[in-house]
MMTF fields as JSON, N, C-alpha, C and O atoms, coordinates in Angstrom:
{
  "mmtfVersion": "1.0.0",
  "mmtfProducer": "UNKNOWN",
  "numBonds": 195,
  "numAtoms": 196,
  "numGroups": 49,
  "numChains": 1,
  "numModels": 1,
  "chainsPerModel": [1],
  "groupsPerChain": [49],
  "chainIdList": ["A"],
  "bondAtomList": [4, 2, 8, 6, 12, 10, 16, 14, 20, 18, 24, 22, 28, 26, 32, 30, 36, 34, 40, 38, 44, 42, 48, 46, 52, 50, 56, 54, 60, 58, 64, 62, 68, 66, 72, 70, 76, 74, 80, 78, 84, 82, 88, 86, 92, 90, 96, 94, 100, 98, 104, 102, 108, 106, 112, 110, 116, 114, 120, 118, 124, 122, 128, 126, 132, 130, 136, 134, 140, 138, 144, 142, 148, 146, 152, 150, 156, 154, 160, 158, 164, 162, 168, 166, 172, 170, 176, 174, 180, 178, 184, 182, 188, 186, 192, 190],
  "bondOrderList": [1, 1, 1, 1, 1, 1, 1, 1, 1, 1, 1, 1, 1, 1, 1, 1, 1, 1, 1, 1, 1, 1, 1, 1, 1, 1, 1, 1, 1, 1, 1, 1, 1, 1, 1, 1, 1, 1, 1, 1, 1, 1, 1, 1, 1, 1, 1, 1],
  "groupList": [{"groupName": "UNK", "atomNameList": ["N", "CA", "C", "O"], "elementList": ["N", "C", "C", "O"], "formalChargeList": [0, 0, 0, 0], "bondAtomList": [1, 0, 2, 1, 3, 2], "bondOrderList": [1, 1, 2], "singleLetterCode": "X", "chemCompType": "L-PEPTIDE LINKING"}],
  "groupTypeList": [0, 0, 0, 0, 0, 0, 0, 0, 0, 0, 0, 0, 0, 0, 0, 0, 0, 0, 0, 0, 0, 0, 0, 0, 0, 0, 0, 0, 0, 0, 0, 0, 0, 0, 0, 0, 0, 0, 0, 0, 0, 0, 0, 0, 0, 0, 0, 0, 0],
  "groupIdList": [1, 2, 3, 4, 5, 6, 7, 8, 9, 10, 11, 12, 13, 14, 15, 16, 17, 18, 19, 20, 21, 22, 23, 24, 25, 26, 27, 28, 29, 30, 31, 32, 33, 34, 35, 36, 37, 38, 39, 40, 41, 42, 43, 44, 45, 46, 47, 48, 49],
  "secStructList": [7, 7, 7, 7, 7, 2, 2, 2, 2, 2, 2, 6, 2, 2, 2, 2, 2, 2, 2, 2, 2, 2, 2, 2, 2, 2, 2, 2, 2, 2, 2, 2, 2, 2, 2, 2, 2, 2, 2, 6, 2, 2, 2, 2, 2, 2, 2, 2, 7],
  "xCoordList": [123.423, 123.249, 121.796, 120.958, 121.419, 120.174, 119.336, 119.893, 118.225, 117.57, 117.481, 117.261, 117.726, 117.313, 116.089, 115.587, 115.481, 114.284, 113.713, 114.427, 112.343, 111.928, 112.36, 113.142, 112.0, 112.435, 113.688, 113.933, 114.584, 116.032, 116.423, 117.265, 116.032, 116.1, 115.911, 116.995, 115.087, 114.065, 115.046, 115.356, 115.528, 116.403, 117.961, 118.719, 118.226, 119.502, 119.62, 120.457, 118.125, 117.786, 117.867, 118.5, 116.938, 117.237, 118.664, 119.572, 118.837, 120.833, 121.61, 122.426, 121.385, 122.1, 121.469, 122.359, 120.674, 119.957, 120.517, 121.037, 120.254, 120.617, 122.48, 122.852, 123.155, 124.566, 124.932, 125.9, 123.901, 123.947, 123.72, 124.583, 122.512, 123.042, 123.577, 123.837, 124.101, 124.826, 126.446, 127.455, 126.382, 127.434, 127.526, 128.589, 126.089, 126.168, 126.128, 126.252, 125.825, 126.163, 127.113, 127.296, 128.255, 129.545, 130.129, 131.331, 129.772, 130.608, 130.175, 130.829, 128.574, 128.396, 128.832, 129.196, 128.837, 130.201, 131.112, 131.803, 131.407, 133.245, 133.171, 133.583, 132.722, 132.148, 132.192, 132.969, 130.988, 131.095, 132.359, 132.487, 133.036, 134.544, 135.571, 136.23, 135.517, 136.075, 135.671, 136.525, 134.868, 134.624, 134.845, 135.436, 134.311, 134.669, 136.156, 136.494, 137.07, 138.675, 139.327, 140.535, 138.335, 138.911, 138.607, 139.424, 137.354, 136.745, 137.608, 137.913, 138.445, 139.428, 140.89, 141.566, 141.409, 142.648, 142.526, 143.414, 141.173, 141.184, 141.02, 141.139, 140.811, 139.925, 142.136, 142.551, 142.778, 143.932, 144.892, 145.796, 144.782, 146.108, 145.272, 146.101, 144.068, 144.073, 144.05, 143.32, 144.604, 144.728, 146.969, 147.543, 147.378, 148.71, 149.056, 150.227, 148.289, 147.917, 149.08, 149.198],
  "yCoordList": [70.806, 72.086, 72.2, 71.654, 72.788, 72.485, 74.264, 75.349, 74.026, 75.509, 75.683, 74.955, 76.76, 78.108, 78.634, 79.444, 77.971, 78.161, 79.761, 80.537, 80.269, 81.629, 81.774, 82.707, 81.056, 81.825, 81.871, 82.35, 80.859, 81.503, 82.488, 83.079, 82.9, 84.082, 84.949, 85.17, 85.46, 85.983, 86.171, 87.288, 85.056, 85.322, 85.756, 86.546, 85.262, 86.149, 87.589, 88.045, 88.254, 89.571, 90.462, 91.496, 89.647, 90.053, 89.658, 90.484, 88.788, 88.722, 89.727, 90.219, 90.187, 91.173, 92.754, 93.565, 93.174, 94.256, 94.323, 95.287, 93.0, 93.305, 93.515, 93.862, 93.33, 93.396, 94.626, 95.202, 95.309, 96.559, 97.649, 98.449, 97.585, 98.338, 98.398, 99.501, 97.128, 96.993, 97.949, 97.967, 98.519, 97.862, 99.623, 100.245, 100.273, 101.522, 102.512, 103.701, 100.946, 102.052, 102.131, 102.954, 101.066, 101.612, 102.266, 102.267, 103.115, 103.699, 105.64, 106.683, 105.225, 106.257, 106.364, 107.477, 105.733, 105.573, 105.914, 106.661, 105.278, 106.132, 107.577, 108.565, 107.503, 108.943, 110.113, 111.029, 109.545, 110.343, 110.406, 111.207, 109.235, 109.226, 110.351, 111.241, 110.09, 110.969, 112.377, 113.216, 112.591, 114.406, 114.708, 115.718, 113.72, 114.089, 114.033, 114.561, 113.121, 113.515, 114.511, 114.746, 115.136, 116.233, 117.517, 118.411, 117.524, 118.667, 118.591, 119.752, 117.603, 117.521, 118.01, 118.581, 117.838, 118.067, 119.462, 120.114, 120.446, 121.212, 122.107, 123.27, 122.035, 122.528, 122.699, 123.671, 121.335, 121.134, 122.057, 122.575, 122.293, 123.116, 124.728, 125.557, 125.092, 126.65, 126.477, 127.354, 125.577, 126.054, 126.134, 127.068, 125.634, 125.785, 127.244, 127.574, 128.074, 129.629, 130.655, 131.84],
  "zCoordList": [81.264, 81.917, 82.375, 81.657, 83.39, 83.881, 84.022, 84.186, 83.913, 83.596, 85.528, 86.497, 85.315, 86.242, 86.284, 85.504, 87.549, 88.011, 88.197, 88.832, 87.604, 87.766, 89.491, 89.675, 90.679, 91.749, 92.743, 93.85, 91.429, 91.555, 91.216, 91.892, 90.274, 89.319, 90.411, 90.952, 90.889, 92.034, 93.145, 93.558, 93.618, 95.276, 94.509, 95.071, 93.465, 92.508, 93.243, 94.021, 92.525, 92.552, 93.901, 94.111, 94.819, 95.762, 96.577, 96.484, 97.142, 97.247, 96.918, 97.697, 95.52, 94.882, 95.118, 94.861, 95.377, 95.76, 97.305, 97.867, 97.826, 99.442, 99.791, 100.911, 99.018, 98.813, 98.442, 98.939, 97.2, 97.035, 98.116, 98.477, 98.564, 99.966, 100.715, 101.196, 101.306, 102.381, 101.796, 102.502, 100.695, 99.877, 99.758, 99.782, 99.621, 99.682, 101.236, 101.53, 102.108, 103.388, 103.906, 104.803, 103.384, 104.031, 103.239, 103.506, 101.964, 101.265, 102.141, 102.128, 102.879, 103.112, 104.567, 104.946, 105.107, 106.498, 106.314, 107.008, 104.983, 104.752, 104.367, 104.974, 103.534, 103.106, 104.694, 104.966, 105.47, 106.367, 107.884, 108.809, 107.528, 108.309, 107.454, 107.992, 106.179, 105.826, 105.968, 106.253, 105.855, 106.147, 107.443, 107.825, 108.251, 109.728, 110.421, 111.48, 109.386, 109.581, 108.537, 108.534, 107.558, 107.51, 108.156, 108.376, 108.438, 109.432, 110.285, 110.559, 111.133, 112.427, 111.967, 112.823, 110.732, 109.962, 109.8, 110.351, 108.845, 109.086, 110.231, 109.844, 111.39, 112.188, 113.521, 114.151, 113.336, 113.669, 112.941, 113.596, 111.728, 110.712, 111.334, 111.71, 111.428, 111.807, 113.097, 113.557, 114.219, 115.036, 114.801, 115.362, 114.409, 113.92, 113.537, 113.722, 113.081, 112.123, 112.967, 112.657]
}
């Protein structure tokens, strides 16, 4: 088994940090698809009223 170099360790970290965001901006894309198809769902049912 072979040791794991300190600046593997290092690009690990980052890889994984950079995955994390990417990772948190499409949750906030979805996030904001979703409000914006319910703002349209609601905005569609009171015009039904």
């Amino acid at each position: 088994m072979s040791a794991i170099t300190y600046e593997e360790v290092l690009s690990l970290f980052r890889e994984t940090g950079q995955r994390f965001k990417e990772t948190e901006q499409r949750f906030k894309e979805t996030d904001r698809q979703l409000k914006e198809q319910s703002k349209e769902a609601d905005r569609r049912f009171k015009e039904t009223d």
